[in-house]
C-alpha positions as CSV (number, residue, x, y, z in Angstrom):
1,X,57.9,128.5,83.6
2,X,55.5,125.1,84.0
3,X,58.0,122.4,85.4
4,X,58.4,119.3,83.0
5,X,56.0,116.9,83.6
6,X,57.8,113.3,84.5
7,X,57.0,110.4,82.7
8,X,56.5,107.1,84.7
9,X,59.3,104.3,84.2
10,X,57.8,101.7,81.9
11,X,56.1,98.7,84.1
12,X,57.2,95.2,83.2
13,X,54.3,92.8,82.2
14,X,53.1,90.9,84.9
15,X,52.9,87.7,83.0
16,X,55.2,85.8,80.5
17,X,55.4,86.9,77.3
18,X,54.7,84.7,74.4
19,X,58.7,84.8,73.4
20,X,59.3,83.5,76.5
21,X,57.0,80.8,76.8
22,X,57.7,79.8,73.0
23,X,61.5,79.4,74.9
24,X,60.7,77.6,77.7
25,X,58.8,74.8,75.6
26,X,61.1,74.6,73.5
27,X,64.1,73.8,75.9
28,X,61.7,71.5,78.1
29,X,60.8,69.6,74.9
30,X,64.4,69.1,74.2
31,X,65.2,67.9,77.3
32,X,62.4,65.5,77.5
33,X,63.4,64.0,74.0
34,X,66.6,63.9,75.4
35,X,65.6,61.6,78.4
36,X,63.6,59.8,75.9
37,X,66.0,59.2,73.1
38,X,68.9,57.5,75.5
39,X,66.2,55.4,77.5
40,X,65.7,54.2,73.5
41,X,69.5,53.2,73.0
42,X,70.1,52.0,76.2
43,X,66.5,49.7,76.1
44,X,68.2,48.3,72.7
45,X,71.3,47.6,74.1
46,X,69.8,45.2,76.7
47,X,70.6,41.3,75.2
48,X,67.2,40.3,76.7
49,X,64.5,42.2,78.2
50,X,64.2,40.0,81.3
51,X,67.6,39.1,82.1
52,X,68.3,40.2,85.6
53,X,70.9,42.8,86.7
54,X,74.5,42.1,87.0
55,X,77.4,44.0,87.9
56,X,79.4,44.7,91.0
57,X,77.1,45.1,94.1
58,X,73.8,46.0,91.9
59,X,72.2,42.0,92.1
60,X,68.9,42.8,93.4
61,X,67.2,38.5,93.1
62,X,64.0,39.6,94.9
63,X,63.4,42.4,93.7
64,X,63.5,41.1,90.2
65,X,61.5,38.2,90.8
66,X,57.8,40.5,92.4
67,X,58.8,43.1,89.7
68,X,58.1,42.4,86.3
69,X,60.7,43.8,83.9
70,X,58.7,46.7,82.3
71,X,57.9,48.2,85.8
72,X,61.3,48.6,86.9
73,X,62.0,50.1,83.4
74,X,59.1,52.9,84.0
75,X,60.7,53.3,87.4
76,X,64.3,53.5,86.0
77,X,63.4,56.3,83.9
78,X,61.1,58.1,86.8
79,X,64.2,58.1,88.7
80,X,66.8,59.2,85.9
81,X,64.2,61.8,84.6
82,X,63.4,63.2,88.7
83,X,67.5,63.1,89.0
84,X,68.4,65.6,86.0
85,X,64.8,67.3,86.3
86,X,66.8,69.6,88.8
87,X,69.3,71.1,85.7
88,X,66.0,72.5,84.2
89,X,65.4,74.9,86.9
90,X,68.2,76.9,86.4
91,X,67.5,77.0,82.5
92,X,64.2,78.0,83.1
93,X,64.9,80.5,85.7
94,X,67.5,81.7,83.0
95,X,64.8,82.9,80.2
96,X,61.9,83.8,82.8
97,X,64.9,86.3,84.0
98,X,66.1,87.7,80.5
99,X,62.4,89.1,80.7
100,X,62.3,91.0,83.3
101,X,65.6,92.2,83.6
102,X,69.0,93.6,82.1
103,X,71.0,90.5,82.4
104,X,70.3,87.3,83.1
105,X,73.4,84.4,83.4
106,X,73.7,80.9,84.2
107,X,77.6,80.1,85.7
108,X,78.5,83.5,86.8
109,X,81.7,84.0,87.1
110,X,82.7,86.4,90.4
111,X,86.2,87.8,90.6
112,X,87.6,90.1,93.0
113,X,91.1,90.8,94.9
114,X,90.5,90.2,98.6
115,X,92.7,89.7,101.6
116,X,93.6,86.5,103.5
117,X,92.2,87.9,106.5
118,X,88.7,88.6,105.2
119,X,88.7,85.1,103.9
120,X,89.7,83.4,107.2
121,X,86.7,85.2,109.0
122,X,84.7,83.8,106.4
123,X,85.4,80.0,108.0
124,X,85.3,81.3,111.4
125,X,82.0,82.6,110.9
126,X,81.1,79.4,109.2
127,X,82.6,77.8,111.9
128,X,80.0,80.0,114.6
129,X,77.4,79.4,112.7
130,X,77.5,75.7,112.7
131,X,78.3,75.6,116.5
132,X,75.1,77.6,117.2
133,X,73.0,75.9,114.6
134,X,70.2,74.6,116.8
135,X,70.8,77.2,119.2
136,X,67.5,79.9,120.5
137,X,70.2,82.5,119.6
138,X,71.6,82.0,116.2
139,X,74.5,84.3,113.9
140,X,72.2,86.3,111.2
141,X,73.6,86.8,107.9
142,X,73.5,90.4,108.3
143,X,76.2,90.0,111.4
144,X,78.2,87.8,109.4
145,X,79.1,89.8,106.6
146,X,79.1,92.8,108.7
147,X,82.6,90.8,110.7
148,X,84.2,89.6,107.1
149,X,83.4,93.0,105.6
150,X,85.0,94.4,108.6
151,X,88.2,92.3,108.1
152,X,88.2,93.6,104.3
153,X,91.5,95.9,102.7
154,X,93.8,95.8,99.7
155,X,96.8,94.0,101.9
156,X,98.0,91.0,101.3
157,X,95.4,90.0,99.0
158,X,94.7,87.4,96.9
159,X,92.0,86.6,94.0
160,X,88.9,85.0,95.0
161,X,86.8,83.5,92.4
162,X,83.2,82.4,92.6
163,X,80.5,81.0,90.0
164,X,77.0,81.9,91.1
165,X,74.4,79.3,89.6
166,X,72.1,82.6,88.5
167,X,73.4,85.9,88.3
168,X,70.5,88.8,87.8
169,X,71.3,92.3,87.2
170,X,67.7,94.2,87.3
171,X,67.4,97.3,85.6
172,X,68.1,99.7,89.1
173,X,71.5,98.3,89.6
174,X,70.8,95.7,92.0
175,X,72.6,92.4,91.9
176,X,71.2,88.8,92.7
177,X,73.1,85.9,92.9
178,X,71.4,82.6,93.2
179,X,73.0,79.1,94.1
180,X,69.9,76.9,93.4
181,X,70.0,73.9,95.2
182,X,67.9,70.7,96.0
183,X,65.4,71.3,98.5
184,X,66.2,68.8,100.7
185,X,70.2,69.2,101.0
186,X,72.5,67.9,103.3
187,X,74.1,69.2,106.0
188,X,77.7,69.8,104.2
189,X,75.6,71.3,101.7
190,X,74.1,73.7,103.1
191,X,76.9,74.9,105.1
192,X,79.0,75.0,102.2
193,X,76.3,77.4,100.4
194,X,76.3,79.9,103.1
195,X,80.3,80.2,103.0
196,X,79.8,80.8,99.3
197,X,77.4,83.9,99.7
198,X,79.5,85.1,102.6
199,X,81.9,85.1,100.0
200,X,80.1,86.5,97.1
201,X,79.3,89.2,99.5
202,X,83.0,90.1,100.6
203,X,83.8,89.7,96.8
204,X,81.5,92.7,96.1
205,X,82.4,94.9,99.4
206,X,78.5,95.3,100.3
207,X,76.4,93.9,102.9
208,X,73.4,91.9,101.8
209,X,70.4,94.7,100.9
210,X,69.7,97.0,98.9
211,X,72.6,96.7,95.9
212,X,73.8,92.7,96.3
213,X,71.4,90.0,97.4
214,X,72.8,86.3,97.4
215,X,70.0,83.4,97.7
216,X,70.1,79.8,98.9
217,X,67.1,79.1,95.9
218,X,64.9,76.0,96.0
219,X,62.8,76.1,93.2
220,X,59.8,74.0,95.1
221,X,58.6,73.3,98.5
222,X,58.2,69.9,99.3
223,X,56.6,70.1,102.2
224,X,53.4,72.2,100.6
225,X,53.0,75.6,99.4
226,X,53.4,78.0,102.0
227,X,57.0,78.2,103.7
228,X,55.7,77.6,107.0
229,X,55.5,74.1,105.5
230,X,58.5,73.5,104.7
231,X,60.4,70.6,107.3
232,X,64.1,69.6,106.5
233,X,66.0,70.1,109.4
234,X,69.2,70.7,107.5
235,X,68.3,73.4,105.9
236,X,66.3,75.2,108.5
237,X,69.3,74.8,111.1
238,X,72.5,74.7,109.1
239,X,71.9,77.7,106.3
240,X,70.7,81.5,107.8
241,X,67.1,80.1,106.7
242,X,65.2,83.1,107.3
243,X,67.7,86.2,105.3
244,X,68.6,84.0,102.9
245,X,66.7,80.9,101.9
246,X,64.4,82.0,99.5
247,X,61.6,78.6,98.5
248,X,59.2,77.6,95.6
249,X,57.1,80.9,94.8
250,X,59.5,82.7,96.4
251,X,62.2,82.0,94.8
252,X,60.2,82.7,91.5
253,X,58.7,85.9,91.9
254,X,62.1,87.4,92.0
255,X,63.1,85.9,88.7
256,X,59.9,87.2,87.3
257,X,56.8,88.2,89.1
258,X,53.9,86.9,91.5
259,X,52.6,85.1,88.6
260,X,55.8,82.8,87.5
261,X,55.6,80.1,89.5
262,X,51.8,78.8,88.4
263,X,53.0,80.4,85.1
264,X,56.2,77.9,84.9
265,X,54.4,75.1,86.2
266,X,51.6,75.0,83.6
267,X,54.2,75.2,81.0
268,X,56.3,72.1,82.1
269,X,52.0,70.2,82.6
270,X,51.6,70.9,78.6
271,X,55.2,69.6,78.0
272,X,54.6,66.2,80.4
273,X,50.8,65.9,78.0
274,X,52.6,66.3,74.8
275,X,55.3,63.5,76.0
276,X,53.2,61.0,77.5
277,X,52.5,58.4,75.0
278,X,55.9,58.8,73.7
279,X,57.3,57.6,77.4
280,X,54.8,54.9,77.5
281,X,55.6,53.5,74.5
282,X,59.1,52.9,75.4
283,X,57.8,50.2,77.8
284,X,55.1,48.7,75.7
């Protein structure tokens, strides 16, 4: 008897689909009128456009005198827009990822019943790993987990709860959890990220690979496109850089594919066109 020919698993397009790009605009273009509807209010609010700045330790007399009022407006709103820009990454990353995947969740919530003693090794790895942090020999994130795994049982246990920025279940079982991140954090920062996914890892009893894979995410490089680029020293010293910092394209190409990154990037270029004389005629 001829044996049954398989069928191949269905390939997921390489590109964004025209749903998903419809999405993204439309939450951009939100966001953007947004940021433009409270510079409006708070522009109208103002008694007179040149009166200078008052308030407790916010007095700047030179600076208002070489800048003309409608500058510092245009770099007021550069400077609120660039500060909140960073809440649209993980809303994009959100709908790129409903694409390509089963589920896709901003705020995942983590809950498991662990014990106190796998939780201590947690800090005390954190603790290593900040000792050695500019060290040749450095504590991988593999060897981490391996010692709070190994401290893992059902005694004296207590509940443990965790909310991943992005959580991403793909279609073969594997889990990713991302905490997406500035890419030029701080030192506390960083260290506090990688005792989060030395916890998200003890939460789900597995080492990192193949079935749970928690991310340090920065959704650009600053520094230039390859990640041989990138330069903060916090980052590179103080978080297990190499296993678990994943940058720009990078970062992207597991929400979606190879393509997402230029793919996203275009999208928020037609957005910025469609919102430019809108933005400059709030300081005309």
């Amino acid at each position: 008897m001829p044996r049954a020919r398989r069928e191949p698993a269905p390939t997921a397009p390489k590109t964004l689909s025209e749903a998903t790009k419809t999405a993204l605009k439309t939450y951009l273009k939100q966001f953007v009128e947004g940021l433009i509807q409270e510079t409006a209010r708070r522009h109208s609010d103002r008694d007179t456009e040149d009166a200078p700045s008052s308030g407790r330790g916010t007095v700047k007399p030179f600076h208002e005198a070489i800048l003309l009022s409608r500058i510092r407006a245009v770099s007021e709103f550069e400077r609120s827009f660039s500060t909140r820009l960073g809440s649209t990454f993980e809303a994009c990353a959100q709908i790129i990822a409903a694409q390509y995947h089963k589920q896709a969740q901003r705020g995942y919530k983590l809950h498991a019943s662990v014990s106190k003693s796998a939780l201590e090794e947690v800090n005390i790895q954190i603790r290593a790993f900040e000792s050695m942090a500019t060290q040749a020999q450095r504590l991988r994130l593999d060897d981490m987990v391996a010692a709070v795994l190994s401290k893992a049982s059902d005694d004296d246990a207590e509940e443990l709860s965790i909310t991943a920025d992005l959580y991403i279940l793909r279609h073969d079982g594997t889990e990713l959890f991302f905490e997406i991140k500035s890419p030029q954090p701080n030192k506390g920062q960083c260290l506090e990220v990688t005792q989060r996914l030395l916890r998200i890892h003890l939460a789900r009893r597995q080492p990192p690979h193949p079935q749970v894979q928690a991310y340090f995410a920065m959704p650009y490089n600053p520094y230039g496109d390859a990640r041989s680029d990138y330069r903060w020293r916090y980052a590179i010293d103080y978080t297990p850089f190499e296993d678990a910092v994943r940058i720009g394209q990078e970062f992207w190409s597991l929400v979606g594919t190879d393509s997402t990154y230029n793919e996203l990037l275009q999208i928020y270029a037609e957005v910025g066109q469609e919102y430019e004389q809108a933005i400059l005629q709030l300081f005309r």
